[in-house]
TIMAR-424517 format. One record per residue (C-alpha): x, z, y; chain. Coordinates in Angstrom, 3 decimals, decimal comma. Layout:
<vodos>
@east=X; up=Z; north=Y; cadena=A
...
</vodos>
This chain:
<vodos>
@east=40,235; up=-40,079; north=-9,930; cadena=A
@east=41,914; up=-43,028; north=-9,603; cadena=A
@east=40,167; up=-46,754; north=-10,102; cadena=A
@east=42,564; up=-49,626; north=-10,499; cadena=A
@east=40,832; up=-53,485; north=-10,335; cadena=A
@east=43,039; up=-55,851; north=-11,686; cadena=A
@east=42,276; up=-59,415; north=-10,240; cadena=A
@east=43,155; up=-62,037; north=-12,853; cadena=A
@east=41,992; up=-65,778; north=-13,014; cadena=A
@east=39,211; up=-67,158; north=-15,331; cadena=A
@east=41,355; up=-69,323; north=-17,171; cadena=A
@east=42,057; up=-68,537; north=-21,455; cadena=A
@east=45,650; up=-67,724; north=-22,319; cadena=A
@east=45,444; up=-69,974; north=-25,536; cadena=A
@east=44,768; up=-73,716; north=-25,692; cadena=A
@east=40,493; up=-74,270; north=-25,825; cadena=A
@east=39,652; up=-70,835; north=-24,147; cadena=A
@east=37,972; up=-70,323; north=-20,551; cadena=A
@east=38,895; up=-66,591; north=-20,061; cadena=A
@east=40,471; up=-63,419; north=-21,373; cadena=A
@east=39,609; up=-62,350; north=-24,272; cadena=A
@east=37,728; up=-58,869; north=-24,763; cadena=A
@east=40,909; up=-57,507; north=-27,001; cadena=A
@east=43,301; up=-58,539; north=-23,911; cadena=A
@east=41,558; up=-56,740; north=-21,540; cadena=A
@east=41,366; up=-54,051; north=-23,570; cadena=A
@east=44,572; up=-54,039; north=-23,353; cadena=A
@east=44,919; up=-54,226; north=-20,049; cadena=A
@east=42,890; up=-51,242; north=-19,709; cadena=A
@east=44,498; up=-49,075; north=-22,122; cadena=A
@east=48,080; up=-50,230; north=-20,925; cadena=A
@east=47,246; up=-49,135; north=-17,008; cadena=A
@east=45,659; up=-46,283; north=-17,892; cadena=A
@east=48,915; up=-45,110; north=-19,554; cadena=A
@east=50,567; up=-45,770; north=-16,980; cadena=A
@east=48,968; up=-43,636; north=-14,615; cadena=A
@east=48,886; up=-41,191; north=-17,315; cadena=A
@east=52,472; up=-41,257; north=-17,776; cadena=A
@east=53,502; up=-41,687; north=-13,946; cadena=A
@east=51,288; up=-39,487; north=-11,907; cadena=A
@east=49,871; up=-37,501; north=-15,183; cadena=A
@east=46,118; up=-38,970; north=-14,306; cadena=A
@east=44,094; up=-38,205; north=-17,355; cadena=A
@east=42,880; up=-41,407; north=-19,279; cadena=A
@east=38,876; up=-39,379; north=-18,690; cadena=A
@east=39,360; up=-40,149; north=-14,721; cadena=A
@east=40,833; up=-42,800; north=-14,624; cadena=A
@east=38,489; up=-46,441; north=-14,215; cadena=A
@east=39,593; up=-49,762; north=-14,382; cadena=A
@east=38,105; up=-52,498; north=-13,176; cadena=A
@east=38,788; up=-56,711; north=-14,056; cadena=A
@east=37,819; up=-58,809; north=-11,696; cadena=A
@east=37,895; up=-62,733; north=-13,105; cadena=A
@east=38,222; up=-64,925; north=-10,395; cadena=A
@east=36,822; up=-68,701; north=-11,012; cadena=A
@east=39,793; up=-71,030; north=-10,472; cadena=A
@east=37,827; up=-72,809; north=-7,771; cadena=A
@east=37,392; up=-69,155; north=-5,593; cadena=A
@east=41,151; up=-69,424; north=-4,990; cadena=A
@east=44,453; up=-71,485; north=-3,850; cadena=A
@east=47,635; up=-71,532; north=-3,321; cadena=A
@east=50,039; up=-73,623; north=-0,894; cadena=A
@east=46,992; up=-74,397; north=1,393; cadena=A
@east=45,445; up=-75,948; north=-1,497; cadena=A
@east=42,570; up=-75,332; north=-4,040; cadena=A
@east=44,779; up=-74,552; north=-7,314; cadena=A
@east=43,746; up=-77,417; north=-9,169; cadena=A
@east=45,216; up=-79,246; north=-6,434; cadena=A
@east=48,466; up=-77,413; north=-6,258; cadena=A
@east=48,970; up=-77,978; north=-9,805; cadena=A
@east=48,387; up=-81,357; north=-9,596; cadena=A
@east=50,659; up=-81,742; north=-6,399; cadena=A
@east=52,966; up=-79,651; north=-8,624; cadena=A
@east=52,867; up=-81,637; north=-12,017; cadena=A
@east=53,641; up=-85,290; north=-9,644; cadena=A
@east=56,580; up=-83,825; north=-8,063; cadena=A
@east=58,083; up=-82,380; north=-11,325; cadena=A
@east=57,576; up=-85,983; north=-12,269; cadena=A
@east=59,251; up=-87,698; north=-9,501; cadena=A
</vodos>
């Protein structure tokens, strides 16, 4: 039985949204599932999957909280 979590940020992937929709990660589950299925033949009954959404301030990158990576990021592209 295989679970899969798929860690993903809290953040819309359109302008004015705050997270994933429900209709992306239901794609996300169908897609992995599929994947197992077609890979290592798991049936699509056993198999869970799991999204984890991850508040942009639980997380960093470059030593930095992201917003302030992406600031430091946006003034150098600027320089």
């Amino acid at each position: 039985m295989p679970i899969v979590t798929i860690q993903i940020t809290r953040e819309g992937t359109s302008p004015g949204a705050t997270a994933a929709t429900a209709e992306e990660k239901a794609a996300l589950i169908q897609g992995v599932s599929k994947l197992l299925l077609d890979v290592l033949h798991k049936p699509l009954t056993s198999t869970f999957v799991v999204i984890d959404e991850v508040e942009t301030e639980n997380w960093g990158r470059g030593g930095l909280p992201v917003e302030q990576f992406r600031e430091q990021q946006r003034s150098l592209a600027s320089e």
